[in-house]
N, C-alpha and C positions, 0 to 999 in steps of 0.2 A: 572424360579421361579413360572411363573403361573399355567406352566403346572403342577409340584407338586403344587400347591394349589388346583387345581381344580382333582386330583387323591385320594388328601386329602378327600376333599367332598364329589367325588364318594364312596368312601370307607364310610364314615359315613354313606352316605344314605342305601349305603347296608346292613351296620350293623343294621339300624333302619326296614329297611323293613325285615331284616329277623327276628329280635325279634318280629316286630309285628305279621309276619308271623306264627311261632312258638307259639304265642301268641293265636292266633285266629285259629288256628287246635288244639292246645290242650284244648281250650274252646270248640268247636263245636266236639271232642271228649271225651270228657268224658264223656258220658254215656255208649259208647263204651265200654272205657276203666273199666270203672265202671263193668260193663257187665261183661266183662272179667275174673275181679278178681274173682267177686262171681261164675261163671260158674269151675273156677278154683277150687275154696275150697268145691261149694257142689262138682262137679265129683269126688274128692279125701277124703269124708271124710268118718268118720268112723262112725257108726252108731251101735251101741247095743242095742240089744229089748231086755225088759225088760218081766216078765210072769204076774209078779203082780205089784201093785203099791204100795204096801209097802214099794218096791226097792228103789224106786222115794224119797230119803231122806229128800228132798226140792220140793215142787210143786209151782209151781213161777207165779204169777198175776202181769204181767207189765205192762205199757202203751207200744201199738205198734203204733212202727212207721214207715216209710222208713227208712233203713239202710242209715246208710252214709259208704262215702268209709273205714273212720280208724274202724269204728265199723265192717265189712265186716274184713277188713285184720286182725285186731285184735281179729276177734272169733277163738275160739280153730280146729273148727271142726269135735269136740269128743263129741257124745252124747250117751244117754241112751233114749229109744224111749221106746214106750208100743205099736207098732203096726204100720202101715201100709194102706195108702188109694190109692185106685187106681180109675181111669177114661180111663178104652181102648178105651173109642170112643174118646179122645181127648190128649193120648198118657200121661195122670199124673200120675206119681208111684210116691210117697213121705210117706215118714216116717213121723208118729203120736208122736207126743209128747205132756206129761203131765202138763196142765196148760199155760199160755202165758209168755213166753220171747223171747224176743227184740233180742239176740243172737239165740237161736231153731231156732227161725222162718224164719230167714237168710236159711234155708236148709229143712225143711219142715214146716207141718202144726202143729197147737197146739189146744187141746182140751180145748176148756172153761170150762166143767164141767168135765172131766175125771173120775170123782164118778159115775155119774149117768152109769145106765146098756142100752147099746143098747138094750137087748130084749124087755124093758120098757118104752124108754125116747125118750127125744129129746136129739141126742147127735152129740155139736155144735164145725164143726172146723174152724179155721183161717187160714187164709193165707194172703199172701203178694200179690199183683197182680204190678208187678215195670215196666209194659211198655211192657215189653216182652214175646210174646206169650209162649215161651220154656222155659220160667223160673215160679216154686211156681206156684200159683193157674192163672197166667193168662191164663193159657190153659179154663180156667174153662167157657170164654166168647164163644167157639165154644160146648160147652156142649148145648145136644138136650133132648126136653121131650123124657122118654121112655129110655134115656138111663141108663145103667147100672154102678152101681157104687157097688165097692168090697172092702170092709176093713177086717182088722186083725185087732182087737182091744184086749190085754192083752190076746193072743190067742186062741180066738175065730175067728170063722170066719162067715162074715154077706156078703148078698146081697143086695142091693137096687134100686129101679129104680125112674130115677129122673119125680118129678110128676108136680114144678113149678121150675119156673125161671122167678125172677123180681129183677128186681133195689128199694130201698127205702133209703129215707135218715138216715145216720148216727146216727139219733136219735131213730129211732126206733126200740125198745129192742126188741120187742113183738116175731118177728123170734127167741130170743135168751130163751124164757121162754120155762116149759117142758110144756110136753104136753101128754094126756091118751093115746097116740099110739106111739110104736115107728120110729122116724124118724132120719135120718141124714141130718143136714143141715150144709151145706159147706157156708161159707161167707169170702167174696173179697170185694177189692174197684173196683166201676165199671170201672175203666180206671188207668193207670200209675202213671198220674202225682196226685198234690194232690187235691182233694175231696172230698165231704161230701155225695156220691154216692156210694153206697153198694149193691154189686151184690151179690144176695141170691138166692142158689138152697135146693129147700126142696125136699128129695128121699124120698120112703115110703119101708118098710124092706119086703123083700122075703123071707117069712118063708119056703116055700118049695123045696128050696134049700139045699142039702145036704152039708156038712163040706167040705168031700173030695174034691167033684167037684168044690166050690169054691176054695180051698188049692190049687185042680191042674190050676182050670183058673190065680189064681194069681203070680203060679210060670213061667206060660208061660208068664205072663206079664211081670214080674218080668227081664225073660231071653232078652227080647225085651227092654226094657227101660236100662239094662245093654250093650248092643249091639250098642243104637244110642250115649252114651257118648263120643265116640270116637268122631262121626261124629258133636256133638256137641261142642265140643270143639274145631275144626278145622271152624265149620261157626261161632261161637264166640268166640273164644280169636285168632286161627293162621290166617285165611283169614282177619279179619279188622285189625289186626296187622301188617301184611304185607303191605295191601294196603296201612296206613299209613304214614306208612315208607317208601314203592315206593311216593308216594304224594311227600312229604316232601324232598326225594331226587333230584326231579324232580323241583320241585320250586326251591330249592335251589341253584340246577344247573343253573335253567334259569333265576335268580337274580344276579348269579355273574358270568354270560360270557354274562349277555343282558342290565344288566343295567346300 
């Protein structure tokens, strides 16, 4: 009688250490997991450039924020872009979209002013910067003076080279006003988690740059950032997937034949 009593309690404990168990790896994963999803829906979605912005039916000024997970699974992953921004020295290809929304920018960046004319302006993108360096504008924190930066905008094609890079807080607009020259300025949050820390890169326009030769630099870009999704998606969503899952089998194993 004792012996089952005391087979009884083993078995509860077990039961409790594994839920806490289970409990406390899917807490200290989820960012992973997080990761994951979004890695999954930008490598798979569909994107349409757009030529004019006429197209653009709706130009949308949202508050941005971090994506939460159901906002992530819940985005369509169908857009209509006006264009294209790239960074080779820091590996970002991401599609341009018109005006700021809270779904777009889950998969690339969005133009604040999308009216104003790169030939003449300051024309200013967003992005998401969520922890991780291969995801959205975090790439943008190994960005160097001097480098080059390539956009497609409403199909044109522009140069730039990046000429600052500073951190300022959150409140300060003044980066986001135009200005007598044109420039591109890319703005991030300076780190992952949340902040009132805004990483600003201001590029200045290469005019003597030809159409073609930027057209052909970006489809080579282009061919290269299509090449490593693969590889991306195997270091975040199948490799910490797995690991996981081996984790998890592996405690589970040695909680009910040790404890």
């Amino acid at each position: 009688m004792k012996k089952r009593k005391n087979e009884k309690q083993n078995r509860l404990v077990k039961i409790v250490v594994l839920f806490l168990l289970y409990t406390g790896v899917l807490l200290v994963s989820f960012p992973i997991l997080k990761n994951s999803i979004l890695v999954e829906k930008a490598t798979t979605s569909k994107i349409t450039e757009v030529k004019n912005l006429t197209e653009i039916t709706q130009i949308p000024f949202e508050r941005i924020e971090a994506p939460s997970v159901s906002e992530i699974m819940k985005s369509s992953n169908d857009f209509s872009s006006i264009g294209e921004v790239q960074v080779p020295g820091v590996g970002l290809d991401l599609p341009v979209f018109a005006g700021l929304s809270q779904e777009e920018m889950i998969y690339g960046a969005g133009s604040m002013y999308p009216e104003r004319n790169p030939q003449k302006d300051n024309l200013v993108l967003l992005g998401h910067h969520l922890g991780v360096s291969d995801l959205l504008f975090g790439k943008l924190k190994d960005a160097q003076l001097g480098d080059t930066i390539y956009l497609r905008y409403l199909s044109n094609y522009y140069a730039y080279k990046i000429q600052s890079k500073e951190v300022v807080n959150e409140a300060d607009i003044a980066v986001l006003e135009n200005t007598a020259k044109p420039l591109l300025t890319l703005v991030t949050c300076d780190r992952g988690t949340q902040t009132t820390g805004r990483l600003v890169i201001t590029a200045k326009l290469v005019e003597d740059q030809a159409k073609d030769s930027i057209q052909t630099k970006m489809t080579k870009q282009e061919k290269v950032s299509h090449g490593q999704k693969p590889r991306l998606r195997l270091s975040m969503i199948w490799l910490p997937l797995i690991g996981i899952g081996l984790l998890l089998v592996l405690l589970t194993y040695l909680i009910i034949k040790k404890v």
